[in-house]
C-alpha angles and dihedrals in degrees: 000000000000116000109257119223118185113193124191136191123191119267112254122238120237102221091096139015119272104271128176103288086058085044102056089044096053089043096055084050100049083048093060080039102062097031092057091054084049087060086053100248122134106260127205116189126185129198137154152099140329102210112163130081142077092283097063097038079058092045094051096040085053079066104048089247146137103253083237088050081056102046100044095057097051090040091062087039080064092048094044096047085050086050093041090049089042110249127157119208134170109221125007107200126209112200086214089056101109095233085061094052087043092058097041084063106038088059096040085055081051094049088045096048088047095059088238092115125057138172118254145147117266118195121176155066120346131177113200085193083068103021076229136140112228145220127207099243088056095072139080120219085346090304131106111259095220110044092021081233124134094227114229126257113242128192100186133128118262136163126247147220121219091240087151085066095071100039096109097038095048086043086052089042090056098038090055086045094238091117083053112203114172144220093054097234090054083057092045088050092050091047087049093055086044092062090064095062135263115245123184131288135236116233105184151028129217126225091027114129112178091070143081117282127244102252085211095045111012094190079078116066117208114267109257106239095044075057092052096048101056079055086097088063104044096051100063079036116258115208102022093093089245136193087209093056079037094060106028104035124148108033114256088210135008116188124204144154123257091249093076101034097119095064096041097055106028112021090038099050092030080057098044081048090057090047096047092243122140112251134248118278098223141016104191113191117199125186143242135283133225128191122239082339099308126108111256112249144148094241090060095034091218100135106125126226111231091203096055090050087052098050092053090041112022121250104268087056091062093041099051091040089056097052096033101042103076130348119289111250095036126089109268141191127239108207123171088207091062091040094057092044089048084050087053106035102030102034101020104038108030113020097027088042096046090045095044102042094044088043086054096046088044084057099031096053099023100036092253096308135103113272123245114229125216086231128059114267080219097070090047112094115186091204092181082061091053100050087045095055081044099054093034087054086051091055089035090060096042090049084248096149094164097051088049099052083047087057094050085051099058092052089050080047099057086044095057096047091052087054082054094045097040100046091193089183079078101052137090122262092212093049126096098238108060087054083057102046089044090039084056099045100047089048086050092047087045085057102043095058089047088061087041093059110092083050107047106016096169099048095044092040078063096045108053083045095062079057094051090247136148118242095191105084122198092190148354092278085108085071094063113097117243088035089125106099119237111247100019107155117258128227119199102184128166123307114295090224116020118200111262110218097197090060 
């Protein structure tokens, strides 16, 4: 039976277009994605929208337009950003789909039956930017960091679920690690807020239309971020007694960003706890990024367009630059500067170099075919190769996307040096030594775009097809060293990365 791996983002929200930040996300995911099929297991990925709430009834009346007019055309801008930067989900999930709303009542009827959800009276502190109640001590000269907006008091009756009940057994979940939040100083700052005390947490408005009715009391519509959450379980289908929630229950690995940290990793698992359902893996929690060092924000119209970023310098470039450029989990800087230098140095230089210059010896001295050795490939072991797959599996695992690709670069590197020692343009075809250089440098370039491929799945799709090579891959059998087949026919083709002289 194949290993299962179920991998969530959080759902966007429509009240803007996907910008960077969404992007970076989506991209990290598509990467675990795609390296956990290549270890054979059976992969689930969920994406999709967060479309109810009274920020995005007022977005969509600012255009003259339905809420679910609105909704449906940035929903398909999201889809079309995640086609247009190559990534490959399994289910995108809308929260206005039926079977969603469905779901969201179905388990609030639970909570309520259960005796888990009461009516009360909130008064306090609300933030429409973030569709968020807020504490005190979550302000900043009495605004809201986020939006620099002083949120608005409300006195309504809401109902409530009975978070605080679950305050010492999520604390000794996380603790224990078997609620996981990485990286270690996210799960010290959860345990933090947990020592104040939880209270209990509204789970619904009144007088909010664009919602989901309460299925016990339909003049209050559901909170829209207890909606988005059970998002996770609608998507591989809860309650249908379903072979997909079957197979791919609880979530491996769920990404978010550290602004909503809190309900991921209190009110989610504090609510799967309630349902009897085993509880997510991982919560990763990456961080934010600026823009040329300054914080992305509308005042200032810095967001930046991925896909204008992939179109200047071609997807995989923008893939490879997000998850290379600084550690997954820290703030980071997007800076089209260092993207274009990555794009020159890294791609250019080192990988389309190594890849272009071996390609054209293979056809210049073998006729554009492998060369056969003397010896068999089987009883050549590139150990640097094997201690590369072995390190780059360790960072995979531990979402470290920087250390691997620095792991896959010293391995170009030492290519490329061996190129520089060898010098194979001076050797004699009919000699034992140049079949073996060139043998060694087309199976480490095999190798390499295999590793590569998670990452860039275009450019190393065209690689390993220039070496006559499969990327689809049934087992782990790609990793052993001599796997490349004598005589495969060779293609050189044009530079992978051609230099770019406006850059």
């Amino acid at each position: 039976m194949k290993k299962k791996f179920y991998i969530t983002t959080p759902i966007y929200y429509v009240n803007d277009v996907p910008h960077i930040g969404h992007a970076y996300t989506t991209i990290a995911a598509d990467v675990l994605a795609r390296y956990h099929k290549t270890l054979g297991e059976e992969v689930f990925f969920l994406t999709g929208t967060d479309e109810h709430g009274a920020k995005i009834a007022q977005a969509a009346a600012k255009k003259n337009l339905a809420p679910e007019i609105f909704c449906a055309a940035t929903a398909d801008a999201f889809k079309n950003a995640w086609e247009a930067l190559n990534i490959k989900y399994d289910r995108f999930i809308r929260t206005t789909e039926k079977a969603h709303e469905d779901t969201v009542q179905n388990i609030l009827q639970k909570l309520f039956d259960a005796g888990l959800i009461y009516k009360g009276e909130y008064k306090g502190l609300y933030c429409t930017g973030c569709e968020a109640i807020k504490l005190p001590a979550d302000l900043v000269d009495g605004q809201c960091p986020d939006h620099l907006s002083k949120p608005e008091e409300v006195k309504e009756e809401n109902y409530f679920f009975q978070l605080s009940s679950f305050e010492n057994n999520l604390r000794e979940l996380i603790e224990k690690d078997e609620i996981m939040i990485l990286p270690a100083s996210r799960k010290n700052e959860i345990l933090g807020f947990l020592k104040l005390g939880l209270t209990d947490v509204s789970i619904s408005r009144p007088n909010q239309p664009w919602g989901i009715p309460l299925p016990f009391d339909p003049a209050q519509t559901t909170y829209v971020w207890i909606d988005a959450l059970i998002n996770y379980l609608t998507g591989i289908n809860f309650g249908e007694k379903s072979p997909v929630f079957e197979k791919f229950w609880p979530p491996d690995i769920q990404l978010l960003a550290k602004d909503i940290i809190k309900f991921h990793t209190v009110i989610w698992p504090a609510m799967l706890l309630a349902l009897g359902l085993p509880l997510p893996k991982l919560i990763f929690v990456h961080g934010y990024f600026t823009i040329d060092g300054q914080k992305m924000s509308k005042t200032l119209g810095n967001f930046v367009d991925p896909i204008g970023a992939a179109k200047k310098f071609g997807v995989d470039t923008l893939r490879y630059f997000l998850v290379r450029e600084f550690a997954f989990g820290a703030d980071g800087d997007y800076s089209e500067k260092r993207l274009a230098e990555r794009f020159e140095y890294d791609l250019a230089n080192d990988w389309g170099n190594l890849v272009q210059r071996t390609l054209v010896m293979a056809d210049k001295y073998f006729v554009g075919k492998v060369p056969e050795l003397k010896n068999s490939a089987s009883n050549i072991e590139n150990v640097f190769a094997v201690e590369t797959w072995r390190a780059y599996d360790i960072a995979m695992q531990n979402l470290q996307f920087d250390k691997a690709l620095d792991e896959v670069w010293k391995l170009i590197d030492f290519a490329n040096q061996k190129i520089d020692e060898k010098k194979p343009w001076t050797l004699k075809v009919e000699e034992e030594e140049l079949p073996e250089v060139i043998y060694e440098l087309l199976e480490i370039i095999r190798h390499i775009a295999f590793m590569l491929l998670p990452f860039m799945p275009q450019t190393s799709e065209e690689i390993l097809s220039r070496l006559g090579v499969s990327a689809n891959v049934k087992d782990l059998s790609f990793r052993k060293w001599g796997k490349l087949s004598f005589g495969n026919e060779i293609k050189v083709g044009a530079p992978l990365f051609p230099r770019k002289p406006n850059l």
